[in-house]
N, C-alpha and C positions, 0 to 999 in steps of 0.2 A: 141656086139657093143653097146655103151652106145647112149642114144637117146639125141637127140639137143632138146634144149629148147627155146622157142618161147621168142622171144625179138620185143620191140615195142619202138617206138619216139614219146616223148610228151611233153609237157609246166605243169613246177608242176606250181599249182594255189592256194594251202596254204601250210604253212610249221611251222603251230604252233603246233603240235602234238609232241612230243620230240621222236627221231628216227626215224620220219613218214613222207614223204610228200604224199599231194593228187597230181597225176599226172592226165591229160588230154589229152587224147589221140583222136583224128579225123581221121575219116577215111571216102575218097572216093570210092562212088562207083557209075554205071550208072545204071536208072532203065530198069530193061531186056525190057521191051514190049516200054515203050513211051522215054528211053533213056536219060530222063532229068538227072542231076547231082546230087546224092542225096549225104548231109553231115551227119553224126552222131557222137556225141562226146560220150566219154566214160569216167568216171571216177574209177579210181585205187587209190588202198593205196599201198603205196611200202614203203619196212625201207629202213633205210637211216642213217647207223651205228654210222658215224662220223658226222651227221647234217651239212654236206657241200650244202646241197640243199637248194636254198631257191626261193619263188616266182618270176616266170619268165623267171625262167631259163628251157633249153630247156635238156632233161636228156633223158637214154637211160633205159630202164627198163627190168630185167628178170624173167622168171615165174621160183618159188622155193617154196618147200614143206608148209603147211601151215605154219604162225606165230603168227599169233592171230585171231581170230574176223573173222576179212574182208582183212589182210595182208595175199597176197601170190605173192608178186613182190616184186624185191630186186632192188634199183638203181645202175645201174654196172656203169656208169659214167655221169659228165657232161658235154655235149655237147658244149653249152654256156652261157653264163653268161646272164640274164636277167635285167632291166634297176632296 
């Protein structure tokens, strides 16, 4: 049985790297004991084969074998278009 791989939603937030963008991903959670809403952002590098991604846009990302560095997200598509 081949295993699924973890895919996340997020806002790329630069796209000057050539094949690269930084993606931005947030995530909610509550804290266990006093409950309040805690936010944490995370920053990915994902390729981006055809540099269709650019700042703002909202893009779907998947985890794949390493590619360099700090790349191990592929952007499987864009969501929407950023201003």
């Amino acid at each position: 049985m081949k295993e699924q791989r973890k895919t996340m939603v997020g806002r790329a937030v630069r796209d000057a790297i050539d094949k690269t963008v930084v993606v931005s991903v947030e995530t909610v959670k509550r804290h266990r004991l006093y409950g309040k809403t805690l936010r944490s952002e995370k920053r990915y590098l994902a390729h981006d084969e055809a540099n269709t991604c650019h700042s703002g846009d909202l893009v779907r990302i998947e985890e794949s074998r390493p590619l360099s560095h700090l790349k191990r997200w592929v952007v499987v598509e864009v969501l929407e278009q950023g201003q």
